[in-house]
N, C-alpha and C positions, 0 to 999 in steps of 0.2 A: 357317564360323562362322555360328551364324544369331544376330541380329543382335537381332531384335525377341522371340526367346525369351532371350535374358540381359537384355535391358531388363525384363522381368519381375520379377528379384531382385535389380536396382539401386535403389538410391535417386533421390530425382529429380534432385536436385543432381548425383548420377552420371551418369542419362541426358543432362544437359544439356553436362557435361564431354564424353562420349564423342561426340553429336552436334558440337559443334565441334572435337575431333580430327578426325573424319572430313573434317569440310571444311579443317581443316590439314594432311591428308595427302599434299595436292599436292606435287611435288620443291619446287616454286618459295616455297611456305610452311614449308618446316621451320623455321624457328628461330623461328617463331610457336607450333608447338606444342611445342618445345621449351622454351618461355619458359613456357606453359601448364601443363606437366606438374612442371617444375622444382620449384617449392613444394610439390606435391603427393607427390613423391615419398617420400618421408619417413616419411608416413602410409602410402603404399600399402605398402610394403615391413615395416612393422611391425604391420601386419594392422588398422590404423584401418578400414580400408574394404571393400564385399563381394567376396568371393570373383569374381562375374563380371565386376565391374569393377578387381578388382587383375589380373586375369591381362590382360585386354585391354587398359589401361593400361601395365603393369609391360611389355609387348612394344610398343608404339607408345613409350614413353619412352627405350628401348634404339636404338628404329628412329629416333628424329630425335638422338639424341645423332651415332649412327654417321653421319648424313645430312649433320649441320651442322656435324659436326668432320673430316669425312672420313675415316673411318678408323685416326686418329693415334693414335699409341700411349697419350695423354690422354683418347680416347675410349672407347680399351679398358678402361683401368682404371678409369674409372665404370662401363662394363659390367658387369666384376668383381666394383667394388665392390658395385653394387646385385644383383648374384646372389647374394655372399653373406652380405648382410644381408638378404634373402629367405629363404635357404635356415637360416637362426639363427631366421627365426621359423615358418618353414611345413614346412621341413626340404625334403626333393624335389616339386618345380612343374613344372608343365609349362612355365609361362614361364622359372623359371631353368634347366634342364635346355636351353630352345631357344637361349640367351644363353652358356652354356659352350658349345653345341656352335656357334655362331656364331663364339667364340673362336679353336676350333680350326680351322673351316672358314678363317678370317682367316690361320694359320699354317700351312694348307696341311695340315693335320695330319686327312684325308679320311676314315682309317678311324677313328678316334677321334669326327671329327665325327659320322658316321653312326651311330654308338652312342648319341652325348646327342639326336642328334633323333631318332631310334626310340620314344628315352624320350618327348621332348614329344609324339609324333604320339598317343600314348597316351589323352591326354587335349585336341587340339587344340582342342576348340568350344571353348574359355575364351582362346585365342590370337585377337590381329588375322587379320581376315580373308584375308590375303594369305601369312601362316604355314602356311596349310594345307598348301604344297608339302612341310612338314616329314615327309608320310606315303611321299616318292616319293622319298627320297633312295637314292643306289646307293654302294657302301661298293663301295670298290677291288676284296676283297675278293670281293663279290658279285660286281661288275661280272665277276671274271676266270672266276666259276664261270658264269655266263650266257652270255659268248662260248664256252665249253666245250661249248655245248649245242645241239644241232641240233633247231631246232623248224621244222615245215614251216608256209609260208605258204599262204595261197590263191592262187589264179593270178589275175592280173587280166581283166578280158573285154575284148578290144578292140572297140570297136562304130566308131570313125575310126581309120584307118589315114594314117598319111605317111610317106614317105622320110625318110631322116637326110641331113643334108647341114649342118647350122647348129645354132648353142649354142638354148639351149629353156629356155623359162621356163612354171615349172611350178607348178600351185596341185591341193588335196585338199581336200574338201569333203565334205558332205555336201547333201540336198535343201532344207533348210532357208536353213542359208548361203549357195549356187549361187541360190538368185532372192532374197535380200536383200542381195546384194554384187556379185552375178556381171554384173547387165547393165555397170554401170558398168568393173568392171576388164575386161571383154570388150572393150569400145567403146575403152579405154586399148591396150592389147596393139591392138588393129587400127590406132589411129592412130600408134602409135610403135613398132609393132614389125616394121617390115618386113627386119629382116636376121636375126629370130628362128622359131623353131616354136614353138609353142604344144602345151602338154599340158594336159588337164583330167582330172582323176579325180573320179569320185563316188562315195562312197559310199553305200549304199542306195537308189539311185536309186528315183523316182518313175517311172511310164509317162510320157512326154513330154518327160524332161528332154535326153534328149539333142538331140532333134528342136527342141527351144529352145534350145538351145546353141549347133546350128548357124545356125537363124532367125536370133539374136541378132548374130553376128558373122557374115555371108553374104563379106565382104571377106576372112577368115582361108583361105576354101576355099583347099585345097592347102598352109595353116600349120599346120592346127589337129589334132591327136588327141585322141581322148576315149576313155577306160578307165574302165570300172565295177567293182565290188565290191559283195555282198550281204556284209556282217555280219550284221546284225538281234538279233546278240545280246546278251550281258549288259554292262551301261558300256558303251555304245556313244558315250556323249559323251568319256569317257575316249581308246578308241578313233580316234576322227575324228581326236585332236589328235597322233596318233602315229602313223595312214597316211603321210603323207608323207614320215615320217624311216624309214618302213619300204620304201616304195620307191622311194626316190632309186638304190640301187643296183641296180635292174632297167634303172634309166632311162639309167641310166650308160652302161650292157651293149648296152642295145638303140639308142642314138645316137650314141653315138661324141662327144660334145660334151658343153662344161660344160651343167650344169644349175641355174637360177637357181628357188630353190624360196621360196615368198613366202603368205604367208595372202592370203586371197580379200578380203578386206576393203580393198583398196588399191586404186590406181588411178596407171598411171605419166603423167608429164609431159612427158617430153623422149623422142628417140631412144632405144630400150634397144640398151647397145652392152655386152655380157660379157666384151669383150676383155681390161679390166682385170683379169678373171682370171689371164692369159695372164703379166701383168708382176707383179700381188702374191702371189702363191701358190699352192696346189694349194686350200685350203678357207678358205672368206670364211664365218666365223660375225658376228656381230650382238652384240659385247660392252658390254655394259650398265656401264662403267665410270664414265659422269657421274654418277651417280646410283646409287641399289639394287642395292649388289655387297655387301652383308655373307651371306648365303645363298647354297648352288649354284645355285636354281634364281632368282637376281637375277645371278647374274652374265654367262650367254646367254640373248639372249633370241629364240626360235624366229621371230617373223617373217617374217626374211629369211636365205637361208642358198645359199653358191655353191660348188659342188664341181666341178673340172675331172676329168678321165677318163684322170687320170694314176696311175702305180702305187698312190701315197698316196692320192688322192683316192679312189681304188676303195675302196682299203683302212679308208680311214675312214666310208665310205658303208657298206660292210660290217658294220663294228661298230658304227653308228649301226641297222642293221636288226635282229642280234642282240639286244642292247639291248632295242630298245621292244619285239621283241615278247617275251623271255623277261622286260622288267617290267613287260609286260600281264599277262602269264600268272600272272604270282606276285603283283602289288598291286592290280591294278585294282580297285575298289572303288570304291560311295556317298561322294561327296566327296575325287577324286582331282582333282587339278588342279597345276599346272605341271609333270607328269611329263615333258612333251614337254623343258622346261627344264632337268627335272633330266637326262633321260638324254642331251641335246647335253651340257651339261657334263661328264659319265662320259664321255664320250667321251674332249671335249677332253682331259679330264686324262689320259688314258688314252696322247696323244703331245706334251701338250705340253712337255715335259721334255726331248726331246729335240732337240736344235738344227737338226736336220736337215729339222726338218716347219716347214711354212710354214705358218703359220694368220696372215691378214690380215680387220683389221674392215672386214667389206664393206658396213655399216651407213656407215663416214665416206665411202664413195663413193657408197651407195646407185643402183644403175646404173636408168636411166631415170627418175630423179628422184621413184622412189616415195614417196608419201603415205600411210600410214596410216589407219584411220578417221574420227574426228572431223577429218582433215587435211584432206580432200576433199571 
């Protein structure tokens, strides 16, 4: 959503509304912008108000109802209600269109959902900015004709080589990221990782970057591997955020150990010990249930993610790589973002039904005390 081209066709009174939603957008402020938006609702839903600020509105008043009620079946039926006393005055919206198919997403009801967000992606820039995931969603449907399809990868270039022997934690980059995150999580992994390997992938690398890799972390020597890739090509931001779910299962193949896969942007605390793998399950996703679960791509959230090199964990590393790249291939596009989101979720859903697959939130263990961005 661009942000300061719809302030253009708001009124001011509107831009001043939407400016303070945005700073009540924090988890920890909803029922402030809930309290905010409440009176307003009314209006917005009966076409008082302009077009760019009823749809960004009409989706931020859905997003803290769902936030501050939890999910409760009280919450739904506001949602309901205010979609369709939208859809009485405007007829089909991209905001009511994204509020059914949230509906459904809520009942589990996947290939349905994927149809009404289709609709809203249609028209997203009038959507909260976080909505946008609505263009990358995978319809069961879809999901089973993409695992159907054999797309070839590129090969990765080894330029560090190590032995297997130990679980590995593994981060994918690109040049940009690697020296605005990478010294500090380096200097982390060398002071707490010594029962671990270390992998670094880069994509598009720059001349020098590996030879800074190694400088950077000199104590990793005999931890550390480094694997390249040129992309260079189209959405390559799109790209960066789906190498990793693309090669977890080479890495599998090639170490014989779980693999602890994590954005470059962190920095661990304590000992990193993967063992916990060993007693919760075969695959530790990062579920986003305190907060932002009414959307696929709120309910994983790609961060942090731990797959053991067990039958299942192959197996879902597998269709985690199928996935992102047959929906690179088919969405990638100007203004793709949480795809990485949506397609961990296509996954999940893909076995979580069955009682037999272990998926444990490896987010509530968080193995060596990882920190996040502004955490560190």
């Amino acid at each position: 959503m661009n942000t300061p081209a719809l302030f253009d066709f708001m009124r001011p009174d509107e831009q001043i509304l939407v400016m303070t939603l945005f700073a009540y957008s924090n988890r920890e402020r909803k029922e402030l912008g809930f309290a905010l938006l409440e009176p307003e609702i009314e209006g917005i839903v009966s076409g008082a108000r302009t077009r760019a600020f009823t749809g960004l509105a009409f989706d931020a008043y859905c997003r803290f109802v769902l936030q501050s009620q939890g999910c409760t079946a009280q919450a739904r039926d506001e949602v309901r209600r205010v979609c369709e006393r939208s859809e009485a005055t405007f007829g089909p919206a991209p905001w009511s269109d994204l509020y059914y198919a949230c509906l459904l997403h809520l009942q589990e009801d996947d290939e349905a959902a994927a149809e009404w967000y289709a609709r809203a992606a249609l028209d997203v820039d009038v959507l909260w900015f976080e909505s946008i995931g609505c263009r990358s969603v995978v319809a069961p449907s879809d999901r089973d004709r993409l695992l159907a399809l054999e797309r070839p990868i590129a090969a990765m270039r080894d330029e560090v080589t190590i032995a297997s022997g130990r679980d590995v934690v593994f981060v994918s980059c690109d040049h940009a990221y690697l020296h605005a995150f990478g010294r500090a999580y380096l200097e982390s992994v060398a002071r707490y990782g010594a029962e671990v390997l270390l992998h670094v992938h880069v994509i598009d690398p720059h001349p020098g970057d590996v030879a800074w890799i190694e400088e950077t972390s000199p104590t990793l020597n005999g931890r550390l591997a480094i694997t390249t890739e040129s992309h260079g090509g189209h959405d390559a931001r799109a790209y960066y955020t789906l190498a990793r779910l693309i090669r977890i299962a080479e890495l599998l193949d090639r170490y014989g150990h779980a693999i602890y896969c994590t954005d470059i942007d962190a920095v661990y605390r304590t000992t990193i010990d993967l063992s916990l793998a060993n007693e919760s399950g075969d695959v530790g996703v990062h579920f986003r249930r305190k907060w932002f679960h009414w959307h696929p791509w709120n309910e994983i959230q790609a961060d942090n993610l731990l797959i053991r090199p067990t039958q299942d964990g192959r197996r879902f590393a597998r269709t985690l790589r199928s996935l992102a790249v047959g929906v690179f291939a088919e969405r990638a596009g100007p203004g793709i973002w949480n795809v990485d989101q949506n397609v961990l979720y296509s996954a999940y859903r893909k076995f979580s039904d069955n009682p037999d697959w272990k998926f444990f939130d490896v987010d509530a263990q968080r193995p060596g005390g990882l920190a996040f961005g502004k955490h560190f």
